[in-house]
C-alpha positions as CSV (number, residue, x, y, z in Angstrom):
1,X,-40.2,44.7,-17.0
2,X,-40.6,41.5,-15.0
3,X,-39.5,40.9,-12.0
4,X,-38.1,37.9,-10.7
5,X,-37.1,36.8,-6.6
6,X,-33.5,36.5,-6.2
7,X,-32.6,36.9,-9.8
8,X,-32.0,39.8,-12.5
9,X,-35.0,40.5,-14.4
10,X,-35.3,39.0,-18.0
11,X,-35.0,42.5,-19.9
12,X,-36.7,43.1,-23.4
13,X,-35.2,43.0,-26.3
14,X,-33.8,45.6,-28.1
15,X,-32.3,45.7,-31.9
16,X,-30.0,48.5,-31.7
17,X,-27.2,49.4,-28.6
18,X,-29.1,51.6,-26.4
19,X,-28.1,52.1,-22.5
20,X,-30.3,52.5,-19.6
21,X,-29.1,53.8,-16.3
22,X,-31.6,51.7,-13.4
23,X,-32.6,53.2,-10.3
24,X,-33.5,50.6,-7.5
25,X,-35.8,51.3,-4.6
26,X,-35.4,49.3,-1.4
27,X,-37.6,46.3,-1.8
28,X,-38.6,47.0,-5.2
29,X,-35.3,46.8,-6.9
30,X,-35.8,46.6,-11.2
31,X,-33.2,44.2,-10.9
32,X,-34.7,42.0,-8.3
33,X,-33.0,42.8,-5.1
34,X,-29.7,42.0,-6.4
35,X,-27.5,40.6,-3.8
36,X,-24.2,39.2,-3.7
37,X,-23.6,36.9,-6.7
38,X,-20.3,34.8,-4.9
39,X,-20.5,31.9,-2.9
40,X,-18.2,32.2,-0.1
41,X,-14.9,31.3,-1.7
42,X,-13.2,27.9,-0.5
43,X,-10.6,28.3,1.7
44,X,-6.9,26.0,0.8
45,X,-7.9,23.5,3.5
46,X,-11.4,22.7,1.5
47,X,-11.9,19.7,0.1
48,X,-14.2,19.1,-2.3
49,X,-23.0,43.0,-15.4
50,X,-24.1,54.5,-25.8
51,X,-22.6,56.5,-22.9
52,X,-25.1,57.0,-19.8
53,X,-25.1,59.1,-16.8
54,X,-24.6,56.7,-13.4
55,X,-27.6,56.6,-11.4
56,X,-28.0,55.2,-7.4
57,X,-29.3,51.6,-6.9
58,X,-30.4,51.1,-3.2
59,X,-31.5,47.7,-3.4
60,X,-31.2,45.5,-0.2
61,X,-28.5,42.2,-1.0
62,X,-27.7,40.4,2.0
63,X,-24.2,39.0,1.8
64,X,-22.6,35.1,1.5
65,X,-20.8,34.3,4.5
66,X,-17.3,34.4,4.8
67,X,-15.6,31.5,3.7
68,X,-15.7,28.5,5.8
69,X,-13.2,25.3,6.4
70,X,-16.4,23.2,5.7
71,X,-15.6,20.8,3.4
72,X,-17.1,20.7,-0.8
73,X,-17.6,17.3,-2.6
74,X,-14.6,15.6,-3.3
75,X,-13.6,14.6,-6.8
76,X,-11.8,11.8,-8.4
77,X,-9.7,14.1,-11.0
78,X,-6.0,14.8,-9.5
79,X,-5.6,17.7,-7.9
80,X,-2.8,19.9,-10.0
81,X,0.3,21.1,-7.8
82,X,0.0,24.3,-6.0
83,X,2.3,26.4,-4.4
84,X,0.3,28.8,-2.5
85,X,-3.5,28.9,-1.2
86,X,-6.1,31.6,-2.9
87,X,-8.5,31.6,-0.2
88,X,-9.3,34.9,0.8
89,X,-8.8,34.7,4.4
90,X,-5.3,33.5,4.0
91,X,-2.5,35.6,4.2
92,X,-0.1,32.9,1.9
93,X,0.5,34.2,-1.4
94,X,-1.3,33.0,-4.1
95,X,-0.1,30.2,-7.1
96,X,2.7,31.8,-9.0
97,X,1.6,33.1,-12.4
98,X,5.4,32.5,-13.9
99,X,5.2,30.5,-17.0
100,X,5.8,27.0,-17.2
101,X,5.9,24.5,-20.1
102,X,2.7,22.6,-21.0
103,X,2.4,19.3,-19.3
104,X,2.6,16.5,-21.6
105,X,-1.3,16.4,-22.2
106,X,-1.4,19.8,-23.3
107,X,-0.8,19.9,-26.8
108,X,-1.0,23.5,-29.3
109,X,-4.3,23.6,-31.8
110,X,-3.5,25.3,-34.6
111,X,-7.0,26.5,-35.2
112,X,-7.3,30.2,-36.4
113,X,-8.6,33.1,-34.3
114,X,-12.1,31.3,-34.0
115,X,-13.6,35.3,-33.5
116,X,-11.8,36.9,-35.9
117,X,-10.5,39.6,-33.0
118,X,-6.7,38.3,-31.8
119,X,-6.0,38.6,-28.3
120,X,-4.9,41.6,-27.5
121,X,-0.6,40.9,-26.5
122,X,1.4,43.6,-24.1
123,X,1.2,46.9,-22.6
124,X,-1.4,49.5,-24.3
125,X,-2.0,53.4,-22.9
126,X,-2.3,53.9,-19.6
127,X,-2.3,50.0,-18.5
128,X,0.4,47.4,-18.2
129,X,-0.5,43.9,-19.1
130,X,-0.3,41.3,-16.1
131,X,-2.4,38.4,-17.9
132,X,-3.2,37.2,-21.4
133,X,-4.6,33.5,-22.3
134,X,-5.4,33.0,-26.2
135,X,-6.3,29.5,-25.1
136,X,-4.0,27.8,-27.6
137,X,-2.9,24.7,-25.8
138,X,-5.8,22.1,-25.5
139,X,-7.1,20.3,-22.2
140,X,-9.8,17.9,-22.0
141,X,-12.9,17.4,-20.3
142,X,-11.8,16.7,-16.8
143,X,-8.4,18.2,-16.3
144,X,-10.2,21.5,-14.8
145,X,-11.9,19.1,-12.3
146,X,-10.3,20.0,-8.6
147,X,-10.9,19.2,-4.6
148,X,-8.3,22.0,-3.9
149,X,-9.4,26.0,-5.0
150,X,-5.2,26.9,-4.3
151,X,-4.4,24.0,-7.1
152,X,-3.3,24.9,-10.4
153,X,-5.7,23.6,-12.4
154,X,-4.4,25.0,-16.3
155,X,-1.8,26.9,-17.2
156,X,-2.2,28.9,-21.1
157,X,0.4,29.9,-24.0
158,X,1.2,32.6,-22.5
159,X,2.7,31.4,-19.1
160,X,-0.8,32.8,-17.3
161,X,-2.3,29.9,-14.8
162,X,-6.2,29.3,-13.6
163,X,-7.0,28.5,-10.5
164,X,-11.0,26.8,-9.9
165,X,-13.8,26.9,-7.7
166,X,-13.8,22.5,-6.5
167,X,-16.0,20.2,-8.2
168,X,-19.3,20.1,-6.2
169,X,-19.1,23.4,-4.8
170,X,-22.6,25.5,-4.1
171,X,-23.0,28.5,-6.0
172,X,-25.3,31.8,-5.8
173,X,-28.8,29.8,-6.9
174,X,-28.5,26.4,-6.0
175,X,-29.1,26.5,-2.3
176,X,-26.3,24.6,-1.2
177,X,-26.2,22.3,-3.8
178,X,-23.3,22.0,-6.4
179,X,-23.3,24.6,-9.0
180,X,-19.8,24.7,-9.8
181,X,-18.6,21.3,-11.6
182,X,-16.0,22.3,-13.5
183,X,-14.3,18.6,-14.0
184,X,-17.2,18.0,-16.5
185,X,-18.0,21.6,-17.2
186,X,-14.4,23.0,-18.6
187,X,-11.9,22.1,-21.3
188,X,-9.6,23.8,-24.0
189,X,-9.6,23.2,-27.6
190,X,-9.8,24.7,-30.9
191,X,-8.5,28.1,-29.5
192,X,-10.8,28.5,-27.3
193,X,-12.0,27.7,-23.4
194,X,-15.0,26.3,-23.5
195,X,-17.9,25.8,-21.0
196,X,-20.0,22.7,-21.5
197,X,-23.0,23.9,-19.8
198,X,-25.6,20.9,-19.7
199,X,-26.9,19.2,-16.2
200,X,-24.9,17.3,-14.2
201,X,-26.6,14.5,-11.5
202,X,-29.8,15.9,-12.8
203,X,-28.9,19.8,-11.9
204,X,-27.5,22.7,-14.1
205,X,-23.8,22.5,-13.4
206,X,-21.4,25.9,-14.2
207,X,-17.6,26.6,-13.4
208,X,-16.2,29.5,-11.8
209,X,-12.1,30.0,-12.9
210,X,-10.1,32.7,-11.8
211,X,-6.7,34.5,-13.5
212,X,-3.6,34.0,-11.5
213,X,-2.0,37.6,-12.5
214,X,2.2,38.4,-12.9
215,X,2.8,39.1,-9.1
216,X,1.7,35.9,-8.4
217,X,-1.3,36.7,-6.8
218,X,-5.5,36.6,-7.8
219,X,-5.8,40.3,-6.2
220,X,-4.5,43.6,-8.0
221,X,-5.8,47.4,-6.7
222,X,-6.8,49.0,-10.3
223,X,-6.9,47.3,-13.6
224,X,-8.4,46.6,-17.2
225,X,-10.0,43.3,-17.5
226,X,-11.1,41.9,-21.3
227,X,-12.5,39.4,-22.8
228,X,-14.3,37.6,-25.6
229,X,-16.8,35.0,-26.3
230,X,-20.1,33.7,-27.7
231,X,-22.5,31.2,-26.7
232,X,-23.8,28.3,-29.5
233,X,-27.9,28.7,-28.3
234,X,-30.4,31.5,-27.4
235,X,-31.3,28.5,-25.0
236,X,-29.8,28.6,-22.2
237,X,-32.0,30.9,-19.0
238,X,-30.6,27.9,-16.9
239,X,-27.4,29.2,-17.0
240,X,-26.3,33.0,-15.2
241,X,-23.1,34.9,-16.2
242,X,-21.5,37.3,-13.3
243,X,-18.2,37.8,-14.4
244,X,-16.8,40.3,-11.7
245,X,-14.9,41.8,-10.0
246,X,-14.7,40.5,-6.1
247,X,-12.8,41.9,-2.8
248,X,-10.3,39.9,-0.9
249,X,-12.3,40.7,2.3
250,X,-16.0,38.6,1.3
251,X,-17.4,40.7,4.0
252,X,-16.4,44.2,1.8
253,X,-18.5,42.9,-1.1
254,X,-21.4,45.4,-1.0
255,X,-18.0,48.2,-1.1
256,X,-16.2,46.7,-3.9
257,X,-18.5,44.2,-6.3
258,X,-17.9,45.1,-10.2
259,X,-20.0,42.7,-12.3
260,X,-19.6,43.0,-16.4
261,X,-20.8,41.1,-18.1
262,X,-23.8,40.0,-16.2
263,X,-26.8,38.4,-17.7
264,X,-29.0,35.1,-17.8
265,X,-27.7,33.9,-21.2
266,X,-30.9,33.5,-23.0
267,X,-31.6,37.2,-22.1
268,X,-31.1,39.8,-25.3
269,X,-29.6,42.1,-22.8
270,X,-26.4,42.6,-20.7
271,X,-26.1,44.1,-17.6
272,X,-23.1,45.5,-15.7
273,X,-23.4,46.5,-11.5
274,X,-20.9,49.0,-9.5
275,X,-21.6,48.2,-5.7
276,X,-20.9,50.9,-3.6
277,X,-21.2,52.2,0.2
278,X,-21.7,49.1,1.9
279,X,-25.3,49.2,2.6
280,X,-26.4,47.7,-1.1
281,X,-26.3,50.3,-3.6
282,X,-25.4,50.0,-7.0
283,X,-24.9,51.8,-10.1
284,X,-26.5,49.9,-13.2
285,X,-26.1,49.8,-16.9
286,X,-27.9,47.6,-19.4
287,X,-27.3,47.4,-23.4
288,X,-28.9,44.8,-25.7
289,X,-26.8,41.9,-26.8
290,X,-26.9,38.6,-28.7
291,X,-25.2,36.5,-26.8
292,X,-24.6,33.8,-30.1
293,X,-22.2,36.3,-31.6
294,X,-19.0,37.3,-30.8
295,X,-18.1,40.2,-28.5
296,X,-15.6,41.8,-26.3
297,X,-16.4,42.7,-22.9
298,X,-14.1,45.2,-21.3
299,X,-14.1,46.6,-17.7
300,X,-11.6,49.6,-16.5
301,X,-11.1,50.1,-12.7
302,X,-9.2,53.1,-11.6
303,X,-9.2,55.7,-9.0
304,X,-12.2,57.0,-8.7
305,X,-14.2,55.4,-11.2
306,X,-15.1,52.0,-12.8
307,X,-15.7,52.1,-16.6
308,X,-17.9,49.4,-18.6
309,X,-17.2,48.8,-22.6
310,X,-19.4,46.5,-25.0
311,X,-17.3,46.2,-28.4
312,X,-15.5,49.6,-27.6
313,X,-18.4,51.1,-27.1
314,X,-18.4,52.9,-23.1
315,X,-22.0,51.9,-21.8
316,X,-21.8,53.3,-18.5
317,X,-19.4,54.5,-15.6
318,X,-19.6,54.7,-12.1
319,X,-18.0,57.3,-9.7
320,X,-19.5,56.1,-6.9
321,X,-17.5,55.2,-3.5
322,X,-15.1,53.7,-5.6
323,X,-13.4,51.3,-3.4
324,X,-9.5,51.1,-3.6
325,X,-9.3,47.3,-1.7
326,X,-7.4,44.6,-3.9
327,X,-10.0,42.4,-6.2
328,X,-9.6,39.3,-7.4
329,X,-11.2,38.4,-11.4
330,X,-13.8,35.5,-11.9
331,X,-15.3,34.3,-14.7
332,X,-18.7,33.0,-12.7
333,X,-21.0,31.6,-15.1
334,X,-23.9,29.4,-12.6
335,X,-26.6,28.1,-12.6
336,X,-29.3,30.7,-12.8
337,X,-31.9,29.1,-10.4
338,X,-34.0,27.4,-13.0
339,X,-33.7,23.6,-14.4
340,X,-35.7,23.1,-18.3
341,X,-32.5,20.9,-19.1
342,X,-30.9,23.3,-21.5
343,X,-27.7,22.4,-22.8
344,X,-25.2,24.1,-25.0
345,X,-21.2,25.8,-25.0
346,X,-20.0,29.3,-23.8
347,X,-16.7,29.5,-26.0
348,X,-14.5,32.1,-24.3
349,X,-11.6,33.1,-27.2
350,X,-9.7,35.0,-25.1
351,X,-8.9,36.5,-21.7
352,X,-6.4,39.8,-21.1
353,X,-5.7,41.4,-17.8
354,X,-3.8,44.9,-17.0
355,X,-2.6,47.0,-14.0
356,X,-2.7,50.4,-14.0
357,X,0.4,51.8,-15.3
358,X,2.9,54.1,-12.9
């Protein structure tokens, strides 16, 4: 098991799905003194991780900062029309998630379900759906690109709208350089969202969107979040996936921080984190994975628990200090601290979202 500063450890490979519950100890954490994997988020006046018993992570991460009115690069893409800012130290209500028709760009592929799985459409036991995007309607390279994080960058088939991190901002490994460049990172075609990961100015550039769900709002207490994509290249350790789960309050992260899946991308395993307590433990799950096929990544978050699936399979739940705050969904894929020039596509087919159901 190596271990590596700041980052999750690249974990062997394994040929069949096995799980591994982690214990951390302070200043030795297996998975590297994981800390908070969000850069503070930018605030509207910006410009630009088989069944397996939990076990406690006491690793030391030291959180971002709360968001600042420091200004992130500017880009030259138009900013989409918003109604509302998402930063999370405003109190206006987010972009609302009604559906609209397609702006004249936008125009329907009639490509097949390129996974063979079809997005999953309407309530199912136990969870109400709030958010579904089968990415049918395509948008080209550039029309994610943003100066404003409350702006409307894309709204999907199903009414369901994506808000962005702004072109230039810094992300968890860059050090205050831009990590997020999602202008020249993100675009929509043949059914699918897909994230042209390749350098940018000379430096690994990723894209951070986030669901805007039914109420209106980023933020829901509770919910069922599910996805599915593949990657095109074993080759590609510059790039990091946290797709989490974050708290409207930066400062609660170490409370509240769900992270599934979570992973370098050339690393044959997956990873999913449940911070609890506030002081930096966590409860950790690992399974093997190829990350060039196709699979569905499903996270439940209830009362009292937070459930972690691979394919259907459960790999792990937490019962740990659940928090109850109000999260917000991202889909934060960064880069992952190192720069060999790999280049290749993260094709996302589809995205659902559910609240728990009275």
């Amino acid at each position: 098991m190596k271990t590596r500063i700041r980052k999750r450890i690249a974990l062997p490979a394994a040929g069949v799905l096995a799980v591994v519950g982690v214990l951390a100890i302070p200043g030795q954490s297996a998975f590297a003194a994981k800390r908070s994997h969000l850069r503070p988020q930018p605030t509207a006046s910006t410009s630009p991780t088989p069944a397996v018993t939990a076990t406690s992570a006491t690793s030391s991460p030291s959180a971002s900062p709360s968001p600042t009115a420091s200004a992130a690069p500017t880009t030259s893409s138009p900013s989409p029309t918003a109604s509302a800012s998402t930063s999370a130290s405003s109190s206006s209500p987010s972009p609302t998630a009604s559906a609209t028709s397609p702006s004249p760009s936008q125009t329907t592929t009639s490509t097949a379900d390129p996974s063979g799985v079809a997005a999953p459409v309407g309530d199912i036991t136990g969870w109400h759906q709030v958010f579904v995007d089968d990415f049918t309607l395509n948008a080209s390279l550039g029309s994610w690109g943003t100066s404003d994080a409350s702006s409307v960058v894309y709204t999907g088939d199903h009414g369901g709208k994506w808000v962005e991190y702004p072109d230039g901002w810094s992300s968890t490994y860059t050090n205050g350089s831009a990590g997020y460049e999602p202008g020249q990172v993100l675009s929509v075609h043949g059914g699918t969202l897909d994230f042209y990961l390749h350098n940018v100015n000379g430096l690994p550039a990723g894209a951070n969107p986030s669901p805007v769900l039914a109420s209106g709002s980023k933020y829901q207490t509770y919910g069922r979040y599910t996805m599915r994509f593949r990657t095109d290249s074993h080759s590609l350790k510059d790039y990091h996936i946290a797709w989490l789960l974050w708290p409207q309050n930066d400062a609660d992260w170490q409370s509240a921080e769900s992270d599934f899946p979570e992973a370098d991308l050339g690393s044959t395993q997956v990873s999913a984190f449940a911070h609890y307590g506030g002081s930096g433990a966590q409860d950790a799950f690992n399974a093997p994975i190829d990350f060039t096929q196709w699979h569905t990544y499903t996270q439940e978050w209830g009362p009292g628990y937070r459930k972690y699936y691979l394919d259907g399979v459960q790999i792990g739940t937490s019962t740990s200090q659940v928090t109850s705050l109000p999260e917000r969904f991202q889909l934060q894929t960064e880069p992952s601290g190192s720069n060999d020039g790999d280049s290749g596509h993260l094709y996302v087919d589809w995205v659902a979202v559910y609240s728990l159901a009275p």
